[in-house]
C-alpha positions in Angstrom: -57.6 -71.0 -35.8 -59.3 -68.2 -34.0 -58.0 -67.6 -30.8 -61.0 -66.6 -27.7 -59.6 -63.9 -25.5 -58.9 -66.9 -22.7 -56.9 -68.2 -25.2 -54.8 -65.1 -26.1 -54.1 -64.4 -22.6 -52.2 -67.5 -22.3 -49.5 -66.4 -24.5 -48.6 -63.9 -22.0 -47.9 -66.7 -19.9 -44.0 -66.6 -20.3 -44.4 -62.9 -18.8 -45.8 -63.9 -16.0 -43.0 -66.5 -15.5 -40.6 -63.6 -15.8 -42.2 -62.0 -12.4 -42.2 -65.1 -11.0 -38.5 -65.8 -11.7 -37.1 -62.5 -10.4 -39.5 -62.7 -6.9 -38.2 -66.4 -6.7 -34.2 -65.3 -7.1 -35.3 -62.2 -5.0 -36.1 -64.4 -1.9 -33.0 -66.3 -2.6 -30.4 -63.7 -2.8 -32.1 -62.5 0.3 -31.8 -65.8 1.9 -27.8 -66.7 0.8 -25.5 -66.9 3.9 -22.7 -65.4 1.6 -19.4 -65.8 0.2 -17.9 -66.0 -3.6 -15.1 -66.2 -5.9 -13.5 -63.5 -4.5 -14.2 -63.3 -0.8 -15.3 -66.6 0.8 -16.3 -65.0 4.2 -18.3 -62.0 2.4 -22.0 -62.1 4.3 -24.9 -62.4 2.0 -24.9 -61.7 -1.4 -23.3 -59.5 -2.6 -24.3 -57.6 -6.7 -20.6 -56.4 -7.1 -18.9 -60.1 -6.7 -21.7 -62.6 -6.6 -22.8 -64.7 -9.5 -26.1 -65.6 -10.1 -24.9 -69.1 -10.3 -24.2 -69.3 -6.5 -27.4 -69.2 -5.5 -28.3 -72.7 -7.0 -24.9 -74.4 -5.6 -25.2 -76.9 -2.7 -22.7 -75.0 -0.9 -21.2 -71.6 -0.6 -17.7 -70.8 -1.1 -16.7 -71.1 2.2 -18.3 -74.5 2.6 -21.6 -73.6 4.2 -24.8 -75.1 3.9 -26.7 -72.8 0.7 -30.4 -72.2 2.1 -30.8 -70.4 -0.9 -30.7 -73.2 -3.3 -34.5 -74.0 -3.0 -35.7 -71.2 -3.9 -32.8 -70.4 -6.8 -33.6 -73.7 -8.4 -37.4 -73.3 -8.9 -36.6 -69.6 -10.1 -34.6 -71.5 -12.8 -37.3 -74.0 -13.4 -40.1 -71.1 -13.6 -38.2 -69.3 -16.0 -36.9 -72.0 -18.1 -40.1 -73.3 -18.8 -41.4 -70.1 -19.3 -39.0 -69.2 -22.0 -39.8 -72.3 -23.7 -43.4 -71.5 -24.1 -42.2 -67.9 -25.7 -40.1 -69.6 -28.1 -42.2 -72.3 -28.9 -45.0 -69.9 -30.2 -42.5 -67.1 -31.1 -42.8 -68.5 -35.2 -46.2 -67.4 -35.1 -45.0 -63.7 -35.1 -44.2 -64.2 -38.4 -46.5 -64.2 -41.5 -44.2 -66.4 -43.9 -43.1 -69.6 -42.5 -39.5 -71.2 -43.3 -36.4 -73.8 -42.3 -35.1 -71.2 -40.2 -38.0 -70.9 -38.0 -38.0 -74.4 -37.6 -34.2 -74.1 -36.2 -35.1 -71.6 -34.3 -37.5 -73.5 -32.0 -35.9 -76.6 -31.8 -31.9 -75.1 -30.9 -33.8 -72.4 -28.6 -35.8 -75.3 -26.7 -32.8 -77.2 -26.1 -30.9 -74.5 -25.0 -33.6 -73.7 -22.0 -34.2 -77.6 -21.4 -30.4 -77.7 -21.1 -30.3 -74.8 -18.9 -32.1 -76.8 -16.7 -29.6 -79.0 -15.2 -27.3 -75.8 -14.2 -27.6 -77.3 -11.0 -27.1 -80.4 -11.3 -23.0 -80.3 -12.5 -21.0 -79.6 -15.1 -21.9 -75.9 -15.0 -19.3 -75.1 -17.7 -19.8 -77.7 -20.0 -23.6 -77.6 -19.7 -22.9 -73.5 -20.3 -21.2 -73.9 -23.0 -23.7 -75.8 -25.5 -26.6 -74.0 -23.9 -24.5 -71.1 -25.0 -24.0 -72.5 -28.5 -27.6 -73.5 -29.2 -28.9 -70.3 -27.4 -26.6 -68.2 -30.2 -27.9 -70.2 -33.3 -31.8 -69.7 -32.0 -31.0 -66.1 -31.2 -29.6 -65.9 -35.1 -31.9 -67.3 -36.8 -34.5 -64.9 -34.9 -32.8 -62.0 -36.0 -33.3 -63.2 -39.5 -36.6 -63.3 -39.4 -37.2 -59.9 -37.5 -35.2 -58.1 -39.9 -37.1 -59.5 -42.4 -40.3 -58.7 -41.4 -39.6 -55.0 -40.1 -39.3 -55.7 -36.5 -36.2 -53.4 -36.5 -36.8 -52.0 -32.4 -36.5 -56.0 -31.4 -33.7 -56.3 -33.6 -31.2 -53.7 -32.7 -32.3 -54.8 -29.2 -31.3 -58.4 -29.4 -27.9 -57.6 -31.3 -27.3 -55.8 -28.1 -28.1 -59.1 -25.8 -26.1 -61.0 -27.9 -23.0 -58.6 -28.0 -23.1 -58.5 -24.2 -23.6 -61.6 -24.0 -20.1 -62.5 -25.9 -18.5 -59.7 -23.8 -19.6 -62.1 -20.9 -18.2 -65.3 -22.5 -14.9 -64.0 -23.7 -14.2 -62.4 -19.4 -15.3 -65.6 -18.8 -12.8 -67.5 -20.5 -10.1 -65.2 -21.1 -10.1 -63.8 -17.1 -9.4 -60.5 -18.6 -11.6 -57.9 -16.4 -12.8 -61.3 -14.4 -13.6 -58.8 -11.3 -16.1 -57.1 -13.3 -17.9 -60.1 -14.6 -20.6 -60.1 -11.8 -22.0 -56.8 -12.8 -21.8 -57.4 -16.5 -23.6 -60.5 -15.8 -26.3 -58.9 -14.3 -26.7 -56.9 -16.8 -26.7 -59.2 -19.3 -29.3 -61.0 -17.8 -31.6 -58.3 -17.1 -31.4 -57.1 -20.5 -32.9 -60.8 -22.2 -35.4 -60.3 -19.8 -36.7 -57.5 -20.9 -36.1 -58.1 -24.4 -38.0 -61.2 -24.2 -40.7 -59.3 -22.4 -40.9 -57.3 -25.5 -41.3 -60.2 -27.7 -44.0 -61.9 -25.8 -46.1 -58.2 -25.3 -45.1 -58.0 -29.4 -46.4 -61.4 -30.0 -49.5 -61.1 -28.2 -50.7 -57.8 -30.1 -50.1 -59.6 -33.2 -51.9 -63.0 -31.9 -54.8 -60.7 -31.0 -54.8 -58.3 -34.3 -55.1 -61.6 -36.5 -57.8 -63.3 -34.4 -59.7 -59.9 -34.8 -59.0 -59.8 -38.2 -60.6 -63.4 -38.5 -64.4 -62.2 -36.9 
């Protein structure tokens, strides 16, 4: 199917989801009354010992109100459902179609649709399969980048998901836990931007193949 230009611009929706998440968690990091793990009466948030987790709880630390929350869960819900656009249409980076793209989608959707009810409870259990399914999606996508040359997006992701297990085993191991907040954050930022390189990635190649089709 050829795709009109309206039509190609729409797969740069989960971009423009990626702005909207980090205004969104901007206004409520500015917004939190404060306190965390390590210091319950700390005012506002704080990069060095906040997570970004605290913005979506009910309360703070100290048993507070969280103002915040509003605004941190419809960050969560922009992005979520952001990301699940990107991975929906992220097989159709790929020329040759296989099983493994097929895992890919479905463990990656979960994951996000998981991801979801952060808020709700059960933050570490809900963590840790949206973990679980999030690794499996992420592997079978490095597969398929590697196999079709896409070696800048590779390396890049083998670096999210190296940080990303550097953040799981502080997290349950409590070794280095005081520097878990900044490593988080860096985490985090870097799967933004490496999924703002996919979706730029799989526009161009969107748009070279319609072209292609005139």
């Amino acid at each position: 199917m050829v795709r009109t230009p309206k039509t190609q611009a729409l797969v740069l929706a989960p971009l423009l989801g990626i702005g909207l998440f980090l205004f969104f968690y901007g206004l409520a990091a500015l917004t939190y009354p404060g306190g965390s793990n390590f210091d319950a009466n700390q005012l506002g948030f704080d990069m060095k010992s906040n997570y970004l987790c605290d913005l979506l709880d009910t309360n703070t630390p100290n048993g507070l109100p969280n103002p915040a929350r509003s605004y941190a869960r419809l960050s969560l819900l922009v992005l979520c459902s952001s990301l699940i656009l990107l991975w929906y249409d992220l097989p159709k980076l790929f020329k040759l179609k296989s099983i493994n793209l097929s895992i890919m989608r479905t463990t990656s959707i979960l994951s996000l649709g998981l991801t979801l009810f952060l808020a709700a409870g059960n933050h570490d259990v809900i963590l840790r399969i949206a973990g679980l399914l999030g690794v499996m999606a992420l592997i079978s996508l490095f597969i398929e980048l590697f196999k079709a040359r896409y070696y800048a997006l590779f390396v890049f992701g083998i670096w999210c998901l190296l940080i990303f297990v550097l953040n799981y085993l502080i997290y349950e191991t409590g070794f280095s836990i005081v520097a878990l907040p900044i490593i988080q954050k860096i985490t985090f930022l870097s799967f933004l931007l490496w999924f703002a390189f996919l979706n730029i990635t799989l526009f161009r190649v969107i748009k070279r193949r319609s072209n292609d089709w005139k």
